[in-house]
C-alpha positions as CSV (number, residue, x, y, z in Angstrom):
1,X,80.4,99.9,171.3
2,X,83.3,99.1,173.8
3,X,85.8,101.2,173.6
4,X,89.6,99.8,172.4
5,X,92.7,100.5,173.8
6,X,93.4,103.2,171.0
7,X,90.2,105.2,171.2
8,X,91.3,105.2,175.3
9,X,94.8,106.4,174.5
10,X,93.9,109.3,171.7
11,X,91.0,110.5,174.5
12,X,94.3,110.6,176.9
13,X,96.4,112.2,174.2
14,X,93.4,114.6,173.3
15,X,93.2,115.8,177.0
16,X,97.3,116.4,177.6
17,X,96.9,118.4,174.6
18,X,93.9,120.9,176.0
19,X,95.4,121.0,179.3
20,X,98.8,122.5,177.8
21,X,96.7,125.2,175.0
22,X,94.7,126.2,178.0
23,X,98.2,127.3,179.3
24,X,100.3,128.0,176.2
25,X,99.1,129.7,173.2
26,X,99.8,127.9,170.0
27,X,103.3,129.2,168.6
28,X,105.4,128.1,165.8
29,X,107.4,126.8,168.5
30,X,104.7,124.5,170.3
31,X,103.0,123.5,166.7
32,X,106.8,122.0,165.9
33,X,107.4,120.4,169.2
34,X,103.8,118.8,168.9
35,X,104.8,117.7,165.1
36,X,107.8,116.2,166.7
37,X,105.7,114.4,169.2
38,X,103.1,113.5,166.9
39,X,106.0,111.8,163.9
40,X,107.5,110.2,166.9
41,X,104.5,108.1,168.2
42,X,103.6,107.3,164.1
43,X,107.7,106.0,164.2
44,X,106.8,104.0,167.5
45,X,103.4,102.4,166.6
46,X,104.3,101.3,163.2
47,X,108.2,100.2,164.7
48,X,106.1,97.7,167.3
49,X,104.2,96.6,164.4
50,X,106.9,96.1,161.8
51,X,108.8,93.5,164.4
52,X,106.1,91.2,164.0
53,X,106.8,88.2,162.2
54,X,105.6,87.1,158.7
55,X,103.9,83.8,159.0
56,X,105.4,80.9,157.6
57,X,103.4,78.8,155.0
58,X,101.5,76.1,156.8
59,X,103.1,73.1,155.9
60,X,100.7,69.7,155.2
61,X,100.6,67.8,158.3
62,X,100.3,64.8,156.3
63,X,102.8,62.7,157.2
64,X,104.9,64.6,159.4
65,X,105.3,64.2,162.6
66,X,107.1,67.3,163.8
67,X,104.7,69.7,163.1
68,X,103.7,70.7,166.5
69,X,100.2,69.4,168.0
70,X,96.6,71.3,168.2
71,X,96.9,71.2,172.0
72,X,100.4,72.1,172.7
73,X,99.7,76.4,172.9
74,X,102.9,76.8,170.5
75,X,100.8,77.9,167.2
76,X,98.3,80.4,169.2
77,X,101.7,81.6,170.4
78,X,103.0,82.2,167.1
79,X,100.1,83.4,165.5
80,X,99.7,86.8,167.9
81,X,103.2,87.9,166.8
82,X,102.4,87.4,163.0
83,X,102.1,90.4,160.6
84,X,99.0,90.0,158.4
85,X,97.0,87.5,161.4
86,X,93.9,88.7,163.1
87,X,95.4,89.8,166.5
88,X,97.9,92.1,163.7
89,X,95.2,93.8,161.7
90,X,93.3,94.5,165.3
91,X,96.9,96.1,166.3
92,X,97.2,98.2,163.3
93,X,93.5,99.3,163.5
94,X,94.7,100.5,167.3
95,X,97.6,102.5,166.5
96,X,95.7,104.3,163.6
97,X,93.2,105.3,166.4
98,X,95.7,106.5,168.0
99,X,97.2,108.4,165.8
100,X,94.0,109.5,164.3
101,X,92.9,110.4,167.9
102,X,96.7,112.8,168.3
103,X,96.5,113.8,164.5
104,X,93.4,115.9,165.5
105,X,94.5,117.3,168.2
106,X,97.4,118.6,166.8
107,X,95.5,120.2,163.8
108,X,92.5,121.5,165.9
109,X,93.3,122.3,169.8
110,X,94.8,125.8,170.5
111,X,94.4,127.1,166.4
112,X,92.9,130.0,165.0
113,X,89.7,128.2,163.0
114,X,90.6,131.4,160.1
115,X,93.5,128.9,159.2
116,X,91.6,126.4,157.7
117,X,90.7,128.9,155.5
118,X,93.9,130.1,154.7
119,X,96.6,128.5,152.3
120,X,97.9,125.9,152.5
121,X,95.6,124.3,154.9
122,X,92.5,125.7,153.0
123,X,93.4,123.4,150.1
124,X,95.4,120.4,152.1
125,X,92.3,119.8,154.6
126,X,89.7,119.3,151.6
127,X,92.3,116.7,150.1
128,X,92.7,114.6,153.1
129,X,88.8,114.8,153.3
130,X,88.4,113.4,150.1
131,X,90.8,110.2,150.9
132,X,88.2,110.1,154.4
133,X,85.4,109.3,152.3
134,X,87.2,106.6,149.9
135,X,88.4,105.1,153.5
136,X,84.5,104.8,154.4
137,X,83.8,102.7,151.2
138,X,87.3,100.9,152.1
139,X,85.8,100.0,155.2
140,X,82.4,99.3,154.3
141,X,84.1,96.6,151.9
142,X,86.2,95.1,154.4
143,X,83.2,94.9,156.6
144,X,81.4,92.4,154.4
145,X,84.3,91.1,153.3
146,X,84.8,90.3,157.3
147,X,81.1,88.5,156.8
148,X,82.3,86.5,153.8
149,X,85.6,85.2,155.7
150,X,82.7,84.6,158.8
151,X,81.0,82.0,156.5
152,X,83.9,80.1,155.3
153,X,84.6,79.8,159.3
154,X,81.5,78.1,159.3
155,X,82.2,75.8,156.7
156,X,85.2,74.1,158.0
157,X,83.6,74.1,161.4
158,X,80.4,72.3,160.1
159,X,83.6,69.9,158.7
160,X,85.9,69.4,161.5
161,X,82.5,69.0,163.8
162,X,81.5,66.2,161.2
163,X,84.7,64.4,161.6
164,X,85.3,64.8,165.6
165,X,84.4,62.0,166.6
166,X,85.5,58.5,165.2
167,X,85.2,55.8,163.4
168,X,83.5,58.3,160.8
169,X,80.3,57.0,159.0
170,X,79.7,57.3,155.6
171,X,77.2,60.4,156.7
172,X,79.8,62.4,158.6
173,X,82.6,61.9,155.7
174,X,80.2,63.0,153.2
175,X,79.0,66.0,155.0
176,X,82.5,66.7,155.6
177,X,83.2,66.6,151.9
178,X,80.2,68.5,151.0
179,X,81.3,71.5,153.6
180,X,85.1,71.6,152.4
181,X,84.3,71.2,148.6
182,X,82.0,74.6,148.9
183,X,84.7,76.2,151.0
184,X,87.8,75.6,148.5
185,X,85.5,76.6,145.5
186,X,84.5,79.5,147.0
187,X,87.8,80.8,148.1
188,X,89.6,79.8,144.6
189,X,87.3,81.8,142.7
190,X,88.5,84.7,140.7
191,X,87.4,87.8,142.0
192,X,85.8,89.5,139.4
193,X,83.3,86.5,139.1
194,X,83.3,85.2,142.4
195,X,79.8,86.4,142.9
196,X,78.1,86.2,140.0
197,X,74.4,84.6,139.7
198,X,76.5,81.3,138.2
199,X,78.8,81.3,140.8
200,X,76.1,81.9,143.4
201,X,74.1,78.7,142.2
202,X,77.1,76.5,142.5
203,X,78.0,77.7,146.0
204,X,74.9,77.5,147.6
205,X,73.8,73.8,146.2
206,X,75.5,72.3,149.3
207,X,72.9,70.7,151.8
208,X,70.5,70.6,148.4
209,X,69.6,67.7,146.7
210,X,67.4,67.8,142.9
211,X,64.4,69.0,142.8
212,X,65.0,70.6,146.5
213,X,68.4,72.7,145.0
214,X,65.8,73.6,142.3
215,X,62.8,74.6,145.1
216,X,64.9,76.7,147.2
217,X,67.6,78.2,144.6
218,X,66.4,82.1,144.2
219,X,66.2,82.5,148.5
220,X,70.1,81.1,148.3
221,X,71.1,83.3,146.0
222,X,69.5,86.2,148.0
223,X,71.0,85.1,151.1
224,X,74.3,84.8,149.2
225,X,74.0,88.2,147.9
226,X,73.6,89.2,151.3
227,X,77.0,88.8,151.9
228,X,78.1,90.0,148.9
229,X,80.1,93.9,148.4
230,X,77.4,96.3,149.1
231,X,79.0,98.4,146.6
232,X,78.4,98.7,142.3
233,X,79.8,95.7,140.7
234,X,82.3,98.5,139.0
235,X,83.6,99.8,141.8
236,X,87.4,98.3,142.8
237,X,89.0,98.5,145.6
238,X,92.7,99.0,143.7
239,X,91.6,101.8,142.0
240,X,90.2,103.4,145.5
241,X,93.7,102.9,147.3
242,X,95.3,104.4,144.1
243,X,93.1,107.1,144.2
244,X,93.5,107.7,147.8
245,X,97.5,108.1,146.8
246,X,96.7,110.2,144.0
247,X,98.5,113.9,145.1
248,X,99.6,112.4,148.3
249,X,103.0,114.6,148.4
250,X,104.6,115.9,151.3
251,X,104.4,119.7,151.7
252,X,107.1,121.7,150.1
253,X,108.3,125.4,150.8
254,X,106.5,128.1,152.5
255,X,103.3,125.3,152.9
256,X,105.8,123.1,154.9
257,X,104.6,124.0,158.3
258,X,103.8,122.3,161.1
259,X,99.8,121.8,160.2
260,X,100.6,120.9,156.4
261,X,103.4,118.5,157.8
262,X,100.6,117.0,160.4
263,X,97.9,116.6,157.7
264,X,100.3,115.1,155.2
265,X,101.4,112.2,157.5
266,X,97.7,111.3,158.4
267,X,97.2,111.2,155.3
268,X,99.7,108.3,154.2
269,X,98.6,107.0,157.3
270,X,95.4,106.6,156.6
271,X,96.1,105.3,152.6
272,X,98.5,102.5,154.5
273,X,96.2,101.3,157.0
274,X,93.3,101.1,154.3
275,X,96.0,99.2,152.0
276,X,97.2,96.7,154.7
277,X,93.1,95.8,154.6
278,X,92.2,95.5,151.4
279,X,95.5,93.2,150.7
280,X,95.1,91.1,153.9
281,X,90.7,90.8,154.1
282,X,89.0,89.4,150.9
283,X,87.7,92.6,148.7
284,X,86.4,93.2,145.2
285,X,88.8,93.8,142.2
286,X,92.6,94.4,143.8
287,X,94.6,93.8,140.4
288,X,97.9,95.2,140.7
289,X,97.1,96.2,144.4
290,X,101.1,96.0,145.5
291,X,102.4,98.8,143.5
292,X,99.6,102.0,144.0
293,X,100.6,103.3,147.3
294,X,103.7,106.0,147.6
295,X,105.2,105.8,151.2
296,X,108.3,108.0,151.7
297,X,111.5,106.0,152.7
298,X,113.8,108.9,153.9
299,X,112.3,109.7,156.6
300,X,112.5,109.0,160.3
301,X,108.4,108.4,160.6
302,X,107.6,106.6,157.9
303,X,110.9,104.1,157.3
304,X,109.1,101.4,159.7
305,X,105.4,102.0,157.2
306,X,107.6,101.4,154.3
307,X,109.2,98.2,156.1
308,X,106.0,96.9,156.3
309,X,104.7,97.9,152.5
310,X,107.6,95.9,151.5
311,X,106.5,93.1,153.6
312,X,102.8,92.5,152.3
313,X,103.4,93.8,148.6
314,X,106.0,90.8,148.6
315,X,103.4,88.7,150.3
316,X,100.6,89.9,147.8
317,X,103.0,89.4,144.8
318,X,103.2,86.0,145.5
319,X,99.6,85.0,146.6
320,X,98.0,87.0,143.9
321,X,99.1,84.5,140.8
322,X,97.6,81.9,142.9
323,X,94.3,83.6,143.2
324,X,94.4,84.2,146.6
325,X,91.2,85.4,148.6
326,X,93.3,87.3,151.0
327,X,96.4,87.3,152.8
328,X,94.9,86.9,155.9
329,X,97.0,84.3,158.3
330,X,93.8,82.4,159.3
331,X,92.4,82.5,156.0
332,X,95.7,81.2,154.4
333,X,95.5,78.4,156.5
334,X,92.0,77.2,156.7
335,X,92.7,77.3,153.0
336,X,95.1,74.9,153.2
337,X,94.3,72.6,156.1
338,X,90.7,72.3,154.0
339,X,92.5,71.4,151.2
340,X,94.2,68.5,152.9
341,X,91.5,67.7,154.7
342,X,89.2,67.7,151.3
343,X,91.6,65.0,149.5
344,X,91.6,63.0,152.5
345,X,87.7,62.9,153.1
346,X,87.5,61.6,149.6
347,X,89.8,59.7,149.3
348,X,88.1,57.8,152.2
349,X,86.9,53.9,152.0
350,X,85.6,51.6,154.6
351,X,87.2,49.7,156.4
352,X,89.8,52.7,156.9
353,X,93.5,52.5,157.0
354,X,94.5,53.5,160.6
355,X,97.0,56.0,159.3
356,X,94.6,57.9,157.3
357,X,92.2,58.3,160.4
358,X,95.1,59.5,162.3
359,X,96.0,62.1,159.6
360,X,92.7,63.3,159.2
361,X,91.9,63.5,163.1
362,X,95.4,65.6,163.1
363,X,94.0,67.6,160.5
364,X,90.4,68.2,162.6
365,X,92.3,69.5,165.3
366,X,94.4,72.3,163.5
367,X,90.8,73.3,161.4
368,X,89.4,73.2,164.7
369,X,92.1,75.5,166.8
370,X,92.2,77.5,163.8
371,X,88.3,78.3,163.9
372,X,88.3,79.0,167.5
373,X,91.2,81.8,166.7
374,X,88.7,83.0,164.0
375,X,85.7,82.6,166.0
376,X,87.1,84.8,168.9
377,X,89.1,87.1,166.7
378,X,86.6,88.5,163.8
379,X,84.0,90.0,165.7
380,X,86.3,92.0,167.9
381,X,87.9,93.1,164.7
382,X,84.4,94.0,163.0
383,X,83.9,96.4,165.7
384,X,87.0,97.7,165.3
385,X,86.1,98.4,161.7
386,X,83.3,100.2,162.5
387,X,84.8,102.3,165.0
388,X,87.5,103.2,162.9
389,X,84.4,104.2,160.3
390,X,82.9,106.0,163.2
391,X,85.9,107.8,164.2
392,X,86.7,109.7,160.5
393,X,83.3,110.4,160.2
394,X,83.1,112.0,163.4
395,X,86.5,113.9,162.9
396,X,85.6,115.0,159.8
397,X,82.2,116.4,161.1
398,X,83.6,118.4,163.9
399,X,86.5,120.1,161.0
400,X,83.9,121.0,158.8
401,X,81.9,122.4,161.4
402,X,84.6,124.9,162.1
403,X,85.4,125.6,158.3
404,X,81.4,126.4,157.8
405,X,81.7,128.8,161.6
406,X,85.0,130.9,160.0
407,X,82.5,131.2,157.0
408,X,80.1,132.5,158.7
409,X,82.1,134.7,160.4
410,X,83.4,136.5,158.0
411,X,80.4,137.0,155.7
412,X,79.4,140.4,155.3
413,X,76.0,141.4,157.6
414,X,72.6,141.8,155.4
């Protein structure tokens, strides 16, 4: 896998850091100047990110001719500086690289291993490994979740490449219809039974007619499935984030050193960056997602993180009583541009009005700019997924590793 702009900057960050220890031992003094260092890139990454714009609601382009045209580059624009669009989450999922990438340096290069074994770090280090390994079923989640927002792409492209060219047949508007009628079903449905057997039937009938919908119906439900969570059907995605926040308190008294200090702020990082996912890619079971993560507000690192909470819980709030699949820019407006598309594919009769060709080969064009953003946008962002996966399984490894060495260490000769 390619490596991203973050993984290149923590390798940078990672090699200042042994240069200096090779040079300095590791004092009080240089642990608390490397905390400082460390709380001020966390400020800085999550400041670049929190002046990124909420996206406004698409508005139907139905009728209105001010909303700006497929071609004219203002919306791709637009959409790179929105919180909660692709080109965002693949931002966010850089910076926590990066300052996954620093975070380890700071706790590893230039200490005695015999600390890890030591209070506080002895018990602090096995929390923050717990929350690792709920982030590795976070992401495993997203990851398919990533795959389910893959095929709705290809729903409204096999729509918008029915309706490209005109005057439209009977055969392209029903195919049209056909496509856009599975994608808003899908995407309405509740969560908890979005993927049942039922559900699974209904979905997968497009394309099927009778007795054929009848032939073929157990290998599309196992294709289907294939895309479903590959996690139990009990296991929910709020309750992992709100165990991930369970005990996540900042170090208090003799334990607030440098190391606890360091351990503590990778650790809300890592709850926020797994809670920006699961509100913003579809996921299973996220009741009450918006209120189960603590970020501290009074202080200097964390005030832009707790900006953005703000942000997408108010977003979530809002989208969740409509049943929302996902905050996710794109996703928010294929939704609706498929929608408007839907009613005007059926409410289509020949001989067509002119205006309704022209609103629907408006329509076509946003679904279709919108699907090339997708298109070059997801798989770049599965990767980054995976490397993110990669990277706390790796960093976990290598600190466990030492903690089993000091044991070795000091066990007593046979």
């Amino acid at each position: 896998m390619p490596a991203t702009e973050g993984s290149f900057i923590g390798r940078s960050i990672l090699s200042i850091r042994r240069n200096r220890v090779n040079s300095i031992d590791g004092s009080p003094e240089q642990e608390l100047e490397d905390l400082e260092l460390f709380q001020k890139h966390v400020s800085d990454r999550f400041t670049d990110l929190l002046h990124c714009q909420l996206p406004q609601p698409p508005a139907s382009p139905v009728g209105d001719s001010s909303s700006a045209s497929p071609g004219d580059g203002t919306a791709a624009i637009s959409a790179v500086d929105n919180i909660l669009s692709i080109a965002w989450l693949r931002k966010l999922l850089d910076s926590f690289l990066c300052c996954e990438a620093e975070f380890k340096a700071v706790l590893v290069i230039g200490r005695d291993p015999s600390q890890f074994t030591k209070p506080p770090l002895d018990r602090l280090v096995p929390e923050l490994h717990d929350r690792t390994v709920k982030a590795l079923d976070v992401c495993n989640a997203i990851s398919h979740g990533l795959e389910s927002i893959r095929h709705w792409q290809k729903l409204a492209e096999i729509a918008f490449l029915a309706l490209q060219q005109s005057p439209f047949s009977d055969g392209q508007v029903r195919r049209a219809r056909k496509a856009l009628n599975v994608l808003i079903t899908s995407m309405a449905l509740d969560e908890k039974e979005s993927y049942s057997n039922k559900t699974t039937e209904r979905n997968w009938s497009f394309g099927r007619r009778g007795g054929a919908a009848a032939a073929h119906r157990e290998q599309n439900i196992g294709y289907f499935r294939s895309l479903s969570w590959g996690v139990s059907k009990t296991w929910s995605a709020s309750k992992q984030i709100q165990a991930m926040a369970t005990n996540l308190c900042a170090p208090r008294g003799n334990e607030a050193n440098a190391a606890a200090q360091a351990v503590y702020i990778m650790g809300v990082v890592l709850a926020f960056v797994m809670w920006a996912l699961v509100a913003t890619i579809p996921c299973q079971e996220r009741m009450g997602l918006a209120s189960h993560l603590p970020i501290p507000r009074n202080v200097g690192w964390a005030q832009s993180m707790f900006g953005l909470q703000e942000k997408i819980a108010e977003e979530w709030k809002r989208k969740e009583k409509k049943g929302s699949a996902g905050l996710l820019e794109e996703l928010q407006k294929i939704d609706k541009l498929g929608q408007s598309l839907f009613e005007l594919a059926n409410s289509y009769s020949y001989p067509p009005e002119e205006q309704k060709v022209e609103e629907i080969i408006a329509l076509v064009g946003e679904v279709a700019d919108t699907c090339r953003k997708m298109e070059e946008g997801l798989i770049p962002l599965q990767r980054q997924v995976r490397e993110v996966f990669h990277r706390i399984v790796r960093s976990r490894t290598e600190v466990l590793e030492i903690i089993d060495q000091v044991g070795k260490l000091s066990s007593p000769m046979n």
